[in-house]
N, C-alpha and C positions, 0 to 999 in steps of 0.2 A: 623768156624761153627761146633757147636755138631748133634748129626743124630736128637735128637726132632726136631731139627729148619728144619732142611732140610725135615724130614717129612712133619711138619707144612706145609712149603712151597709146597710140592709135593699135598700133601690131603686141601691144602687151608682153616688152620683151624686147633683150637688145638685139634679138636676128630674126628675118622674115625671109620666110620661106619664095623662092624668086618664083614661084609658080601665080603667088600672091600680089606681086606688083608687078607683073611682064606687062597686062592691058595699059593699066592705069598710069604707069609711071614712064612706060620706056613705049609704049604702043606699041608694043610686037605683041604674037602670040605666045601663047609658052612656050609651042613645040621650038619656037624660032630664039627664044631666052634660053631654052636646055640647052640650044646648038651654041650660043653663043657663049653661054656658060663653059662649056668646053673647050673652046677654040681660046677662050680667054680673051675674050673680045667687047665684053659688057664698059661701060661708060664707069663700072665702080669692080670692084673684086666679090667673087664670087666662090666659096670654097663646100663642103663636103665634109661631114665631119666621120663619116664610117667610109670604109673602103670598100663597100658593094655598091654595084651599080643602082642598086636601090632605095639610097643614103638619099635623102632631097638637100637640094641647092639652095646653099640659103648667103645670105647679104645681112653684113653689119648692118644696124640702122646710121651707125656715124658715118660710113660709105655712100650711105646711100643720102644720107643729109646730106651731104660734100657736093656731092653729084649734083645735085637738083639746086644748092645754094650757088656754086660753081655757074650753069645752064643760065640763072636767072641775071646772075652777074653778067654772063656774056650777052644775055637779051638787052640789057640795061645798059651798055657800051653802045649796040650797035643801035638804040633808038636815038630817032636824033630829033622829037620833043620838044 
């Protein structure tokens, strides 16, 4: 199994809602993941799928696997073990 699938699995579904992993995944808070979500600034892509501002912001899970497979890749370089 690769981590999108196991996401998938976790969030039931190939997109999560970025309100849902701001703590746990990116350690911000929401209000500060909504900001960045619009600045276009997040560590993966981040998109909207209605054009009101009251569409919630949601994240691939393969993005978000990339991201976190990516981070552990670079923790894994810089140990030096």
């Amino acid at each position: 199994m690769n981590t999108a699938m196991l996401l998938a699995a976790r969030f039931n579904g190939p997109t999560v809602p970025l309100e849902s992993i701001s703590e746990e995944f990116l350690g911000i808070e929401r209000k500060k993941a909504l900001e960045l979500a619009r600045l276009g600034t997040l560590p993966f892509p981040a998109t909207r799928l209605g054009r009101t501002q009251n569409a919630p912001w949601l994240v691939h899970v393969d993005d978000l696997g990339k991201a976190l497979d990516d981070a552990f890749k670079e923790a894994r370089a810089a140990c030096t073990l």
